[in-house]
N, C-alpha and C positions, 0 to 999 in steps of 0.2 A: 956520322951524319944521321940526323933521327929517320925513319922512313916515313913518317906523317909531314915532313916539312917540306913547303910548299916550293916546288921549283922556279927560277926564274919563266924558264917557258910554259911554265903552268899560268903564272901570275899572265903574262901576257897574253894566254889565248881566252882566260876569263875578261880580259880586259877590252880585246878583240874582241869577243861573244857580245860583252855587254853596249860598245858602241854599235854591233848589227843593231839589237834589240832598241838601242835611242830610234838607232836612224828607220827602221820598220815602224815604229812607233811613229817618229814624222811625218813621214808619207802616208801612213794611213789617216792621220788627223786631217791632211789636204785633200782625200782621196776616199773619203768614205764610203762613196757607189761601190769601188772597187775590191769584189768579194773576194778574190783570193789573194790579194795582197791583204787584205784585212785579218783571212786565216791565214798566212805565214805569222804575220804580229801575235794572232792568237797564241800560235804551235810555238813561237818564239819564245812565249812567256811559259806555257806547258813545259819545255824541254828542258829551259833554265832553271824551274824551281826543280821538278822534277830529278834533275841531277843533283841540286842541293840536297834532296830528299834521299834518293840514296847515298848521297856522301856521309850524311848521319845515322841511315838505318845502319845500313851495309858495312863503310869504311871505315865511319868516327872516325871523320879527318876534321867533322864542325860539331858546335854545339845548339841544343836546341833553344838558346837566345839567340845563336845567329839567324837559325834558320826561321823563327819568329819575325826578325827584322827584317829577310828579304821577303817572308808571306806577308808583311806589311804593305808592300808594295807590288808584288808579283801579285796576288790574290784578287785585289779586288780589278788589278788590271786584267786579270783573267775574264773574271765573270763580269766586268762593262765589255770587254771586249768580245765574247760571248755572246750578249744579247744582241748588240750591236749586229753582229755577226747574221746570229735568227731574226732578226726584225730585216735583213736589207736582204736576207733567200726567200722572206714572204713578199715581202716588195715585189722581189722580181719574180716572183709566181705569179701575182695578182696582177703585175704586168702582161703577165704570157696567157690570162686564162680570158 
């Protein structure tokens, strides 16, 4: 067995991972006001690439056309969900001042 080849319970806990991240991803679309559900969705997206990030630096168990395809979509959800994020803690400052 190669040691790089991806296990079945591997395969399904990235698959489990990735339906948290749909479904944080929904709720926060309904849920905007809501600052700390907004950073779980944020941290959601941080922890996902991030571990892609080391599975290439570190493991080279991906390549970095992969890892390009998922910063295609983890990225810019990063940094909209980001500002998002900084625009509704000044909201609610300017609320409280």
């Amino acid at each position: 067995m190669d040691v790089c080849a991806v296990s079945d319970l591997h395969s399904r806990t990235v698959g489990v991972w990735t339906l948290l991240s749909c479904t944080l991803c929904f709720m926060c679309a309904f849920n905007l006001d809501n600052i700390p559900l907004c950073a779980a969705t944020l941290l959601s997206f941080v922890y996902a690439y991030g571990h892609y990030v080391v599975e290439l630096l570190l493991y080279r168990t991906i390549n970095a056309a992969s890892l390009g395809t998922l910063g295609f979509f983890a990225v810019p959800s990063v940094i909209w969900t980001a500002i998002h994020l900084r625009n509704a803690l000044h909201r609610r400052a300017a609320k409280q001042a």
